[in-house]
PQR file with spaces between the fields and no chain letter, atoms N, CA, C, O and H, PARSE charges and radii, in Angstrom:
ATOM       1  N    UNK     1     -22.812 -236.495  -39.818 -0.4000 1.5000
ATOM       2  CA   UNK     1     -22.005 -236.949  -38.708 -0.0000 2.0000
ATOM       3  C    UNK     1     -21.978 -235.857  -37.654  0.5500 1.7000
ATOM       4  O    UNK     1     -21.747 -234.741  -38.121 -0.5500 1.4000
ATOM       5  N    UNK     2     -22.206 -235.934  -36.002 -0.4000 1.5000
ATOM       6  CA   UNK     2     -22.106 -235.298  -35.524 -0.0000 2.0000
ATOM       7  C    UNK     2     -20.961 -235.639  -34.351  0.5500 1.7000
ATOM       8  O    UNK     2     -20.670 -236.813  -34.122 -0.5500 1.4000
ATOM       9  H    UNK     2     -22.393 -236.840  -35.623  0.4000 1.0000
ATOM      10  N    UNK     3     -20.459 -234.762  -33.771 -0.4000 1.5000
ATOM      11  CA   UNK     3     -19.356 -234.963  -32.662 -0.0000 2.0000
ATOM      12  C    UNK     3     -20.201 -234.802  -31.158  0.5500 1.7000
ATOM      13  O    UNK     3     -21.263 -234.184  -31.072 -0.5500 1.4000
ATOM      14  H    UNK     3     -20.695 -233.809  -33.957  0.4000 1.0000
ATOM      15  N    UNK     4     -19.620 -235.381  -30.166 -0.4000 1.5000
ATOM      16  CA   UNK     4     -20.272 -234.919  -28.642 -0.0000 2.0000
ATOM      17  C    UNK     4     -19.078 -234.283  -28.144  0.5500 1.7000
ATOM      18  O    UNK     4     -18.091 -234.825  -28.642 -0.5500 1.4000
ATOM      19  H    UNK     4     -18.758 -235.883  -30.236  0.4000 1.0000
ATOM      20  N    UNK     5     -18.766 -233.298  -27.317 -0.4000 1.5000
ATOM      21  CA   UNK     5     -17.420 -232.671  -26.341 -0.0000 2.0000
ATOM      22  C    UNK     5     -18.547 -232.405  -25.097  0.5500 1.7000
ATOM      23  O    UNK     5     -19.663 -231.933  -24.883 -0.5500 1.4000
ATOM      24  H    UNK     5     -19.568 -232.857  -26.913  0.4000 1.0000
ATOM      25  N    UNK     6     -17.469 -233.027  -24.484 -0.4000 1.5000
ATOM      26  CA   UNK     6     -18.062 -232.640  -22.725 -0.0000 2.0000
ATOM      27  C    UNK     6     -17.017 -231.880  -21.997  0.5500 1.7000
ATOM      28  O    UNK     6     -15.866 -232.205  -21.703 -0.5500 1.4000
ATOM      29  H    UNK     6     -16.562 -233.410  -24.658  0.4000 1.0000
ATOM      30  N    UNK     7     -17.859 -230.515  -21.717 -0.4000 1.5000
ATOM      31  CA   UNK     7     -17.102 -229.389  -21.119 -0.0000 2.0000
ATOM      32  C    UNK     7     -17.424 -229.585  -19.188  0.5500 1.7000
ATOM      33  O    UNK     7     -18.415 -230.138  -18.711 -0.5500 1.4000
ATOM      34  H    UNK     7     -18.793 -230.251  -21.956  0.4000 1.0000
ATOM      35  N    UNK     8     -16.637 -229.153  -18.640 -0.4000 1.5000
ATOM      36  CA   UNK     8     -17.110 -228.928  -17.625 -0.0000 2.0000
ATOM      37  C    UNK     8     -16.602 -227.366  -17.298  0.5500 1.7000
ATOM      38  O    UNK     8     -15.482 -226.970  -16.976 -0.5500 1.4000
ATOM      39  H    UNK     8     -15.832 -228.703  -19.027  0.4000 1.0000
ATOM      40  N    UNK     9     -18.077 -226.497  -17.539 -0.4000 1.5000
ATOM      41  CA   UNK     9     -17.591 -225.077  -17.414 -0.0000 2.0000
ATOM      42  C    UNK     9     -18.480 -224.718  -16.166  0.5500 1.7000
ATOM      43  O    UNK     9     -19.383 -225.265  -15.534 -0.5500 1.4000
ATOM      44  H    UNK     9     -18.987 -226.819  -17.801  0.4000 1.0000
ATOM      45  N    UNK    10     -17.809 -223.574  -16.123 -0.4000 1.5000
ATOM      46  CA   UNK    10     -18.146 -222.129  -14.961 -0.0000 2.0000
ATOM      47  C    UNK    10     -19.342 -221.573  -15.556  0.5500 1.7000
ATOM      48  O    UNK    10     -19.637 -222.138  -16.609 -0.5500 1.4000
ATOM      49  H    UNK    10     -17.075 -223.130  -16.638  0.4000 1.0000
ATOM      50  N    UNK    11     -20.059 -220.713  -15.236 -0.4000 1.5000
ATOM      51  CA   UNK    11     -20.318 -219.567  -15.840 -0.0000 2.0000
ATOM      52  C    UNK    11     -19.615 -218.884  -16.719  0.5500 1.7000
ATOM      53  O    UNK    11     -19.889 -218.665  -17.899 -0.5500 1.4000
ATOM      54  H    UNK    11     -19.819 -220.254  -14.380  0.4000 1.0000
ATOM      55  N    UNK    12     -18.764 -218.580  -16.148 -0.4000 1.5000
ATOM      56  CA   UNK    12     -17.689 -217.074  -16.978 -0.0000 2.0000
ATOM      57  C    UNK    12     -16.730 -218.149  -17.787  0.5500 1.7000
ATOM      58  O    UNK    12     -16.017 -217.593  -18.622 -0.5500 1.4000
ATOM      59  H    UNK    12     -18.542 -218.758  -15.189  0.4000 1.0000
ATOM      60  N    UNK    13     -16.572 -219.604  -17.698 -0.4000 1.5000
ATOM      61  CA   UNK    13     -15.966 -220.229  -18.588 -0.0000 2.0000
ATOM      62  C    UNK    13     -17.016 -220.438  -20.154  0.5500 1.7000
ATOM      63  O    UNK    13     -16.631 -220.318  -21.318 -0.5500 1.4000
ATOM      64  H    UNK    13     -17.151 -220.056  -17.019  0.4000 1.0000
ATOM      65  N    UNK    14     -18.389 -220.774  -19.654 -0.4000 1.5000
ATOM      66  CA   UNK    14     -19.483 -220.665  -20.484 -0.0000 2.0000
ATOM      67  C    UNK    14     -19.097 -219.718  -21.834  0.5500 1.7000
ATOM      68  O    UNK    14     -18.723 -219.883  -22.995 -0.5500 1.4000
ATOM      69  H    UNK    14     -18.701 -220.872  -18.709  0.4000 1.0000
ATOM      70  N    UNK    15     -19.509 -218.395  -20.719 -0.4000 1.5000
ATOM      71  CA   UNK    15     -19.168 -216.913  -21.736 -0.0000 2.0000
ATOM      72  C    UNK    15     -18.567 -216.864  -22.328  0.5500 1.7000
ATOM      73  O    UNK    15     -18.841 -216.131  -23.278 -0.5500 1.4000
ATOM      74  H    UNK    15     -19.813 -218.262  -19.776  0.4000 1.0000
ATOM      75  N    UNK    16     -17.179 -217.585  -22.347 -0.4000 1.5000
ATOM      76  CA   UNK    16     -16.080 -217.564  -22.900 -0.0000 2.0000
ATOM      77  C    UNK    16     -15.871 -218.224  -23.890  0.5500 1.7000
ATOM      78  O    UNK    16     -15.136 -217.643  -24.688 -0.5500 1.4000
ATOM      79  H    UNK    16     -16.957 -218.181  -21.575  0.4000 1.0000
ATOM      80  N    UNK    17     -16.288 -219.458  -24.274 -0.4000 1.5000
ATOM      81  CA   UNK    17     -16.520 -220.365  -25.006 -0.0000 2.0000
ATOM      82  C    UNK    17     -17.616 -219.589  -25.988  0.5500 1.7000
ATOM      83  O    UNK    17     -17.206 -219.251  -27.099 -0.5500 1.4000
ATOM      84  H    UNK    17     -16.885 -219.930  -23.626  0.4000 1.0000
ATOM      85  N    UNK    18     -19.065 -219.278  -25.606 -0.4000 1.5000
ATOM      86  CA   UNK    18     -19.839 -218.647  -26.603 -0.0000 2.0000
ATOM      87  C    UNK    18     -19.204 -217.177  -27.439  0.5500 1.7000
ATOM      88  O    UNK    18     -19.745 -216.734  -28.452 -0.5500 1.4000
ATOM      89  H    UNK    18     -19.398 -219.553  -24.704  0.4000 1.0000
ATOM      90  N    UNK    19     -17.868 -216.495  -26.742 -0.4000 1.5000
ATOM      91  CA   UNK    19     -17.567 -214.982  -26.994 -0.0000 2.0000
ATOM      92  C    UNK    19     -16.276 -215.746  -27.902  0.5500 1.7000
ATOM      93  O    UNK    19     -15.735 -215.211  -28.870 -0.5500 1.4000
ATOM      94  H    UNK    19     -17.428 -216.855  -25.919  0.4000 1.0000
ATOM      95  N    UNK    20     -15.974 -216.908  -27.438 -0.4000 1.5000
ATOM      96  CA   UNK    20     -14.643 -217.411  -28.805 -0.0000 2.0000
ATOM      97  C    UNK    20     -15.559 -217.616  -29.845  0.5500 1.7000
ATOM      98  O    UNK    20     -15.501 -216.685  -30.648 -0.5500 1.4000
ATOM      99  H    UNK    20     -16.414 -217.343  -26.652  0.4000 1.0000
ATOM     100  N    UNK    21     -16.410 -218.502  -30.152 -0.4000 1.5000
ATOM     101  CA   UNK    21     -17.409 -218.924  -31.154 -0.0000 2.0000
ATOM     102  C    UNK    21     -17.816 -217.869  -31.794  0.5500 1.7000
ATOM     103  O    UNK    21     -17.917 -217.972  -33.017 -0.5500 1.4000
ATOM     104  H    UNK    21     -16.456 -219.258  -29.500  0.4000 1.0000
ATOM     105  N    UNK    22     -18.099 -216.797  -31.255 -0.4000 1.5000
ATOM     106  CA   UNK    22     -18.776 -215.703  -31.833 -0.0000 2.0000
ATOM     107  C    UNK    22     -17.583 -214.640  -32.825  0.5500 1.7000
ATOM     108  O    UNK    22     -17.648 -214.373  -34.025 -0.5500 1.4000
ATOM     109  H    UNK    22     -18.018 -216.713  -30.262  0.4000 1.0000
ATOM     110  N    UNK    23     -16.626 -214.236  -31.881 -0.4000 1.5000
ATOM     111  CA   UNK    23     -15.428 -213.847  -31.998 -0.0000 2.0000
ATOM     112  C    UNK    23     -14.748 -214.473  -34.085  0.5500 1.7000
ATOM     113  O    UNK    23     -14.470 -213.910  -35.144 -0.5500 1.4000
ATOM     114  H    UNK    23     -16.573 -214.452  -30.906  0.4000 1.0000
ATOM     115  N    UNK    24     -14.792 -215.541  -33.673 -0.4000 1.5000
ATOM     116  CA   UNK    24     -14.438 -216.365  -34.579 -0.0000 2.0000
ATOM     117  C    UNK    24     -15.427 -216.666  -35.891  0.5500 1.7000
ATOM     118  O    UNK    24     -15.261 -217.343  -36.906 -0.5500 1.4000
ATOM     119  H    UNK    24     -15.018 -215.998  -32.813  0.4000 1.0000
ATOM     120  N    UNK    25     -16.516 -215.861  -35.408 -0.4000 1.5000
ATOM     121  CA   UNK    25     -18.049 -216.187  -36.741 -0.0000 2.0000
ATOM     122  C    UNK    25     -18.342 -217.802  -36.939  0.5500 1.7000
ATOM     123  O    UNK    25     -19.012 -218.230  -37.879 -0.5500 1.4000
ATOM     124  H    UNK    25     -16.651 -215.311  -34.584  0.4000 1.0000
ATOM     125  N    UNK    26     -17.938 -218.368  -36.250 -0.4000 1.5000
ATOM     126  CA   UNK    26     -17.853 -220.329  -36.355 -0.0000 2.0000
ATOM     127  C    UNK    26     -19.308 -220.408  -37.077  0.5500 1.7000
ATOM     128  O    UNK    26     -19.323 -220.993  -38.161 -0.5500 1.4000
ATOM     129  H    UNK    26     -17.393 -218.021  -35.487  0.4000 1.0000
ATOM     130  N    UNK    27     -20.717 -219.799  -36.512 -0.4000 1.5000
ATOM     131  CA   UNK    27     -22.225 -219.994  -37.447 -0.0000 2.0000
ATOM     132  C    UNK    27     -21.875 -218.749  -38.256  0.5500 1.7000
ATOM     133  O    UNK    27     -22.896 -218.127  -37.962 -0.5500 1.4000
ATOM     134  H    UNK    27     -20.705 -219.324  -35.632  0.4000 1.0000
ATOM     135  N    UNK    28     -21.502 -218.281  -38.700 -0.4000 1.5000
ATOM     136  CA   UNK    28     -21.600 -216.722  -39.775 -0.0000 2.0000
ATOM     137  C    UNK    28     -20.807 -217.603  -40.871  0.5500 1.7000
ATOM     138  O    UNK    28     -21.405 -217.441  -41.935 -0.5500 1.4000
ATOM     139  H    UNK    28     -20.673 -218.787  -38.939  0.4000 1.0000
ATOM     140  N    UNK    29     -19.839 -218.365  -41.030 -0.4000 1.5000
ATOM     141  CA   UNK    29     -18.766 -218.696  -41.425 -0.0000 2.0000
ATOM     142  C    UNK    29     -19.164 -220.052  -42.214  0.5500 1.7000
ATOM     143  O    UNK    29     -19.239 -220.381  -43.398 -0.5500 1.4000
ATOM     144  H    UNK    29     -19.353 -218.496  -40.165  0.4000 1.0000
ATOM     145  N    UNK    30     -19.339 -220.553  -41.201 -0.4000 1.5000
ATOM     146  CA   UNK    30     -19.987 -222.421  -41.692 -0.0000 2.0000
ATOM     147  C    UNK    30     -21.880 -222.385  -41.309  0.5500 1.7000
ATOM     148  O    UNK    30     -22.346 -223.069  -40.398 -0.5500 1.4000
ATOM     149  H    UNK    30     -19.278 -220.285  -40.239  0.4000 1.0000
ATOM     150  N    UNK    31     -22.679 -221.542  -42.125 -0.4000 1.5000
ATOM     151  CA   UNK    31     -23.952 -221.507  -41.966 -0.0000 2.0000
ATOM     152  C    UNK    31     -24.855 -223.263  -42.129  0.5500 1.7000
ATOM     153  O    UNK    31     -26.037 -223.609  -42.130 -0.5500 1.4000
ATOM     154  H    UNK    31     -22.300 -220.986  -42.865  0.4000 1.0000
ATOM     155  N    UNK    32     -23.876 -223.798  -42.219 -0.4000 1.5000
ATOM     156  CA   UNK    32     -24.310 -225.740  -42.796 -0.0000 2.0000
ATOM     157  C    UNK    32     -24.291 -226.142  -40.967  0.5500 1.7000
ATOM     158  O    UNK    32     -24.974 -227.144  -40.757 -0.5500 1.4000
ATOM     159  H    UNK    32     -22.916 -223.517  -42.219  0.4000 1.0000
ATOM     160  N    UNK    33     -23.762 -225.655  -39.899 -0.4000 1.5000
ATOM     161  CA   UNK    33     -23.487 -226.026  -38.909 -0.0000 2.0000
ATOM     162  C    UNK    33     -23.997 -225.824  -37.909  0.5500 1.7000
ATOM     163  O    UNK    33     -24.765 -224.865  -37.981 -0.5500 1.4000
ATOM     164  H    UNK    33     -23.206 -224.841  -40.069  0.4000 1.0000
ATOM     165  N    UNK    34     -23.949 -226.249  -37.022 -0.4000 1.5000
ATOM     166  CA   UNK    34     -24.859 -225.623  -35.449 -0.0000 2.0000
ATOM     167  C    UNK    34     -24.349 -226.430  -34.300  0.5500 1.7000
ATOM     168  O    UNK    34     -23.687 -227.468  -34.319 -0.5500 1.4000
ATOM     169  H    UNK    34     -23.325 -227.029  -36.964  0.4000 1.0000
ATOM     170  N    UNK    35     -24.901 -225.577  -33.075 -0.4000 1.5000
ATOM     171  CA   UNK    35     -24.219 -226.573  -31.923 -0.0000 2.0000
ATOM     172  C    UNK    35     -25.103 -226.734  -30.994  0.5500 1.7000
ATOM     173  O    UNK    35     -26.018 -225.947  -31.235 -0.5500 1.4000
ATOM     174  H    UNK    35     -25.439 -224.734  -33.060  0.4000 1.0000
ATOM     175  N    UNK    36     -25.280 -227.220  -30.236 -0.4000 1.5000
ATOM     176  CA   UNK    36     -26.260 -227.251  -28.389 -0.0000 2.0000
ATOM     177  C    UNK    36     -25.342 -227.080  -27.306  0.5500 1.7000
ATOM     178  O    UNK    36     -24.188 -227.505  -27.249 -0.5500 1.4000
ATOM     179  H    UNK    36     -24.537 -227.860  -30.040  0.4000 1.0000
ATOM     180  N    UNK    37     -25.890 -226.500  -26.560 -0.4000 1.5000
ATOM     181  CA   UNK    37     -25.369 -226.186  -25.751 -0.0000 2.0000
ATOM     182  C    UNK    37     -26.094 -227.031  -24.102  0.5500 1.7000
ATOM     183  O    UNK    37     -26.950 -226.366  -23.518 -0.5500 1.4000
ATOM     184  H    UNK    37     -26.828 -226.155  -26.607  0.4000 1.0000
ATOM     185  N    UNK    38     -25.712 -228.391  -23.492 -0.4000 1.5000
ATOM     186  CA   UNK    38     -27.118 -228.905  -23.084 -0.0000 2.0000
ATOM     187  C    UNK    38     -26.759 -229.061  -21.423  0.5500 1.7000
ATOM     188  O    UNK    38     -26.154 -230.120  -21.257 -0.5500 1.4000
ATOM     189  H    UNK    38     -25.017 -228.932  -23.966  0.4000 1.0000
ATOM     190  N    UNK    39     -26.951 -228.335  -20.175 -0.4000 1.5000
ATOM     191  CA   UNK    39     -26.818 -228.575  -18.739 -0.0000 2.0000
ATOM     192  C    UNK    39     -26.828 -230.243  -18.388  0.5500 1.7000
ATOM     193  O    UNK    39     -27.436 -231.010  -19.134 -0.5500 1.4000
ATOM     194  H    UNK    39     -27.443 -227.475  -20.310  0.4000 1.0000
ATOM     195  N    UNK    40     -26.428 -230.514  -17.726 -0.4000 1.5000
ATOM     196  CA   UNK    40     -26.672 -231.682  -17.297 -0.0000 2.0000
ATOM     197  C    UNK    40     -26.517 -231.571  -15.900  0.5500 1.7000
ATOM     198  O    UNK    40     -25.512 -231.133  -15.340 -0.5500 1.4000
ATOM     199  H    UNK    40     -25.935 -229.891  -17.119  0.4000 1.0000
ATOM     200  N    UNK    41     -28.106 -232.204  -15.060 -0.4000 1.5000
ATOM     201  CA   UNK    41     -28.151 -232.011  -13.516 -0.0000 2.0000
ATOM     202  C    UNK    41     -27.762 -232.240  -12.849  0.5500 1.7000
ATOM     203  O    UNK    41     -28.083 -233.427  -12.908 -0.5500 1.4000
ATOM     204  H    UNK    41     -28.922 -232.559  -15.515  0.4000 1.0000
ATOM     205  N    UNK    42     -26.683 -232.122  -11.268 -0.4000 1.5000
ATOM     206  CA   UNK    42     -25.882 -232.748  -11.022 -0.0000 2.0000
ATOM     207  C    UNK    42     -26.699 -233.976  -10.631  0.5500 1.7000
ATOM     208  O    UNK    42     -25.986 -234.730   -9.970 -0.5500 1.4000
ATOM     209  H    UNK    42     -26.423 -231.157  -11.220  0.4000 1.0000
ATOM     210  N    UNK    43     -27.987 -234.474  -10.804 -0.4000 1.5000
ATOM     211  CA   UNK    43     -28.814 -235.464  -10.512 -0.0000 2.0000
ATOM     212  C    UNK    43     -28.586 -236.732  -11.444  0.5500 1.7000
ATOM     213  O    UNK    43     -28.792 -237.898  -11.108 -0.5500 1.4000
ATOM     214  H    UNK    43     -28.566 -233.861  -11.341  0.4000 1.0000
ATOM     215  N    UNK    44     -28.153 -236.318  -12.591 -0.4000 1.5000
ATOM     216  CA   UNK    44     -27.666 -237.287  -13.721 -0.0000 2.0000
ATOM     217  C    UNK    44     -26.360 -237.577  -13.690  0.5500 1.7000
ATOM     218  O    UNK    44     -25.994 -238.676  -14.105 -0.5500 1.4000
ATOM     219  H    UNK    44     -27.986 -235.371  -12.864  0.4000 1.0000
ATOM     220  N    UNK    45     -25.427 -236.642  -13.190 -0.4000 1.5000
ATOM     221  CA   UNK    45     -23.842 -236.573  -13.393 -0.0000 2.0000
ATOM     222  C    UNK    45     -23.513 -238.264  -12.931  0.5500 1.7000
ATOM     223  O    UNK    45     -23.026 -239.039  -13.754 -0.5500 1.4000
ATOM     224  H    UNK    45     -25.725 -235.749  -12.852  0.4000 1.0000
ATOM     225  N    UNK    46     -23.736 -238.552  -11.991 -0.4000 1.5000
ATOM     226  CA   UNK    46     -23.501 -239.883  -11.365 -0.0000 2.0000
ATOM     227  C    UNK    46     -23.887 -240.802  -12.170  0.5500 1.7000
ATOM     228  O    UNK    46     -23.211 -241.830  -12.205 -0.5500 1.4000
ATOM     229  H    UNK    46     -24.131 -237.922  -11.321  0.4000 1.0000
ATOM     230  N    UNK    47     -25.214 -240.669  -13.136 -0.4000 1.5000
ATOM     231  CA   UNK    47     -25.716 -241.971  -14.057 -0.0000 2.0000
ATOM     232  C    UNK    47     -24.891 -242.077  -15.379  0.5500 1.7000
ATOM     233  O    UNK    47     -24.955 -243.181  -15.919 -0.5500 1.4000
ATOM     234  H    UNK    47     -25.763 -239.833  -13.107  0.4000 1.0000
ATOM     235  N    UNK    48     -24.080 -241.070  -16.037 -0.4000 1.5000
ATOM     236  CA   UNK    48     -23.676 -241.237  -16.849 -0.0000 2.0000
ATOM     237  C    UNK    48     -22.140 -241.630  -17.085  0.5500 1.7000
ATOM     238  O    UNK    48     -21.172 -240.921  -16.807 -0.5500 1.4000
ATOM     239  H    UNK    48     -24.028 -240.173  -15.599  0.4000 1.0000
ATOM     240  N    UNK    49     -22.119 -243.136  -17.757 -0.4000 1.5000
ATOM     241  CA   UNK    49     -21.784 -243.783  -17.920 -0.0000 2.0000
ATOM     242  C    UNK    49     -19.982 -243.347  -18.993  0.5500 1.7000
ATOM     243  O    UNK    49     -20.041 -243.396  -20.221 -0.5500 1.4000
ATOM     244  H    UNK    49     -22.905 -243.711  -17.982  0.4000 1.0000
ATOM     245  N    UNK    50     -18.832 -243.034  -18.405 -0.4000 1.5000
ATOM     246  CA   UNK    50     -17.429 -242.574  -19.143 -0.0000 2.0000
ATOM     247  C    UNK    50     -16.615 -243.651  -19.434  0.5500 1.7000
ATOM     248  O    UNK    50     -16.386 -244.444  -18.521 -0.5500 1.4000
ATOM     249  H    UNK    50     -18.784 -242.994  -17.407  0.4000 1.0000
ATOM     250  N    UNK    51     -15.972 -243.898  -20.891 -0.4000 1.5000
ATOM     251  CA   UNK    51     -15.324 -244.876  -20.713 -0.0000 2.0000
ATOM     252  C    UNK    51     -13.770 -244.090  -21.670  0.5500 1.7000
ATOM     253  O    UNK    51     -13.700 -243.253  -22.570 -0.5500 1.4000
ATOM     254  H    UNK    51     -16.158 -243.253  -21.633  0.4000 1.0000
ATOM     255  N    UNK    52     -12.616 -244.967  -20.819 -0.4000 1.5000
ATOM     256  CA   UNK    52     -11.571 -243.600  -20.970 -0.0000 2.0000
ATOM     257  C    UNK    52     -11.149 -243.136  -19.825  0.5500 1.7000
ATOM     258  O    UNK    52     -11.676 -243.315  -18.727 -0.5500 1.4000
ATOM     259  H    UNK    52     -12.673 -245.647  -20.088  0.4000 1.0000
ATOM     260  N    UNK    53      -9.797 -242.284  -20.170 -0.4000 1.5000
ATOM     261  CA   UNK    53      -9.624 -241.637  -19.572 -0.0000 2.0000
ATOM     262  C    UNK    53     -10.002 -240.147  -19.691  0.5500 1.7000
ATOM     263  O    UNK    53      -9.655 -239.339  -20.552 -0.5500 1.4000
ATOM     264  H    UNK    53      -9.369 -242.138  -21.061  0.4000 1.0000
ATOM     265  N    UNK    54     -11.136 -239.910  -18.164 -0.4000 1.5000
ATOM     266  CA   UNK    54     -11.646 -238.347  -18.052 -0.0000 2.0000
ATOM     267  C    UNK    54     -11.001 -237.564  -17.169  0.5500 1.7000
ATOM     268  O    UNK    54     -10.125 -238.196  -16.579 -0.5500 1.4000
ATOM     269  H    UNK    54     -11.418 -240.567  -17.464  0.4000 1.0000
ATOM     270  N    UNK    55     -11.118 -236.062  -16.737 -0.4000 1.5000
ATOM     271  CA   UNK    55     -10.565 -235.042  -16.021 -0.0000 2.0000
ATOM     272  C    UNK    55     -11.389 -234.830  -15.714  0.5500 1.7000
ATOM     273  O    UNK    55     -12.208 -235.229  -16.543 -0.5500 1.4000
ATOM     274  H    UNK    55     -11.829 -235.549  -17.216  0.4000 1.0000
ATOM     275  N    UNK    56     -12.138 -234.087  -14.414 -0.4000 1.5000
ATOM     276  CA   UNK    56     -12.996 -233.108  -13.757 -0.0000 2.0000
ATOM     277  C    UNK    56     -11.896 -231.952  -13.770  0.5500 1.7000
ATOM     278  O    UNK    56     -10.977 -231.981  -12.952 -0.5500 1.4000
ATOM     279  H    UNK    56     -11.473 -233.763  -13.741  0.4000 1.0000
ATOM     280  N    UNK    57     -12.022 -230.840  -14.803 -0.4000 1.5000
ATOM     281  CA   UNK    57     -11.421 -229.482  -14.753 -0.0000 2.0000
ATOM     282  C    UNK    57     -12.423 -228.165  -13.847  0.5500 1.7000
ATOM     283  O    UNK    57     -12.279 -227.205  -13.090 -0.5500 1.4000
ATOM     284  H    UNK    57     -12.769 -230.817  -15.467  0.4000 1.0000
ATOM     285  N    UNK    58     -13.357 -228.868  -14.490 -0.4000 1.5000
ATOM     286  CA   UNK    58     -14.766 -227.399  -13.683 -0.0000 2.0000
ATOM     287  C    UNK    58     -15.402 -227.947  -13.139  0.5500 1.7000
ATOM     288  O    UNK    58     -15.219 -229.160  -13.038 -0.5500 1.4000
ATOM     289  H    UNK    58     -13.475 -229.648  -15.105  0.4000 1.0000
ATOM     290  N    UNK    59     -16.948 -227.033  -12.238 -0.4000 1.5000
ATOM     291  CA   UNK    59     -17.354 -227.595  -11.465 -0.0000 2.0000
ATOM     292  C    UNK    59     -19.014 -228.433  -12.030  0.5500 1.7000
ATOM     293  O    UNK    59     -19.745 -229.307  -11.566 -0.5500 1.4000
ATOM     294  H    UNK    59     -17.097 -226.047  -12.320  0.4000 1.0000
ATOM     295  N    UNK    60     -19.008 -227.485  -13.357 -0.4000 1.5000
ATOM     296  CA   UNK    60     -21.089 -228.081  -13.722 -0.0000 2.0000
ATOM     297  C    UNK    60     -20.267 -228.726  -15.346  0.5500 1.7000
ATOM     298  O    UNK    60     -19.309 -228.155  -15.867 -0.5500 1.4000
ATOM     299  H    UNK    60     -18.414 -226.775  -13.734  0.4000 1.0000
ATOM     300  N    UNK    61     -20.972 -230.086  -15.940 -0.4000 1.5000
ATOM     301  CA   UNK    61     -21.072 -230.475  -16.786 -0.0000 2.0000
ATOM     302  C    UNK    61     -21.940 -230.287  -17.872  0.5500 1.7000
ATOM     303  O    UNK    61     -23.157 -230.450  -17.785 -0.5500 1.4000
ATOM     304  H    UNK    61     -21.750 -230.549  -15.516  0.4000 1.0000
ATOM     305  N    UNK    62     -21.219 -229.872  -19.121 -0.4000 1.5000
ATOM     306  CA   UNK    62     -22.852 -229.592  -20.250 -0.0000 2.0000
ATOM     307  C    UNK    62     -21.321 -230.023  -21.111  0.5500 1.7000
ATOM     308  O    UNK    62     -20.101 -229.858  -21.096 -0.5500 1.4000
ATOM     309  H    UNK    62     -20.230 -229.740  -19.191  0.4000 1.0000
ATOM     310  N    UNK    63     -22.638 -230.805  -21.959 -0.4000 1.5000
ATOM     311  CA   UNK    63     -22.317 -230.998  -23.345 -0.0000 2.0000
ATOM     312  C    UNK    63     -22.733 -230.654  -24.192  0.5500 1.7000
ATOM     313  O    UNK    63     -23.952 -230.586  -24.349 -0.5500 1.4000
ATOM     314  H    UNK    63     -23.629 -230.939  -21.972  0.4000 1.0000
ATOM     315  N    UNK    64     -21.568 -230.183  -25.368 -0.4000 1.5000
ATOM     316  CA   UNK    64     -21.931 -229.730  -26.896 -0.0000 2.0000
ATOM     317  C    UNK    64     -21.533 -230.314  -27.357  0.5500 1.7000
ATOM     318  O    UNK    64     -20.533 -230.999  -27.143 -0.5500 1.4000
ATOM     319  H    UNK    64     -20.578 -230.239  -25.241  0.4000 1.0000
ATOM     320  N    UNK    65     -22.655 -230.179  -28.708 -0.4000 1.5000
ATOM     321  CA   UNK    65     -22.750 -231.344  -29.771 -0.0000 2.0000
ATOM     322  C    UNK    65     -22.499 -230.327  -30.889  0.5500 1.7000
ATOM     323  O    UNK    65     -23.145 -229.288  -31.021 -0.5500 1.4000
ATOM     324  H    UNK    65     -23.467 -229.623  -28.882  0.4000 1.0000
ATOM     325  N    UNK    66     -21.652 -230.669  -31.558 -0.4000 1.5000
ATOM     326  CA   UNK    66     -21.477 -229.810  -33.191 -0.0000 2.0000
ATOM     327  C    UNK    66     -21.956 -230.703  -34.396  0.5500 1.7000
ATOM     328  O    UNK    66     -21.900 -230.268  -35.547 -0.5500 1.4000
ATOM     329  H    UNK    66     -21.127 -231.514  -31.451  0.4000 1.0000
């Protein structure tokens, strides 16, 4: 089973997210696990399809998948 989370980070929000993960050993810890880390162009942002209620918090969209 895998999960999708859609971040909308910064740069330095990025960092932050990879320096908690790391911080925390999340792959050292649970070696069964992994994540992606995947940009999405603002060329696609418009095609993809939200159902729900969403927030725009940041300004670039990438999703991780655990």
């Amino acid at each position: 089973q895998f999960s999708l989370f859609e971040f909308w980070l910064t740069k330095a929000r990025k960092i932050e997210l990879l320096s908690a993960l790391r911080e925390k050993h999340f792959l050292q810890d649970n070696p069964e696990e992994s994540f992606l880390i995947i940009p999405i162009p603002e060329s696609f942002e418009n095609k993809i399809e939200r159902y729900g209620q969403t927030t725009k918090i940041f300004e670039t969209p990438i999703m991780v998948s655990f």
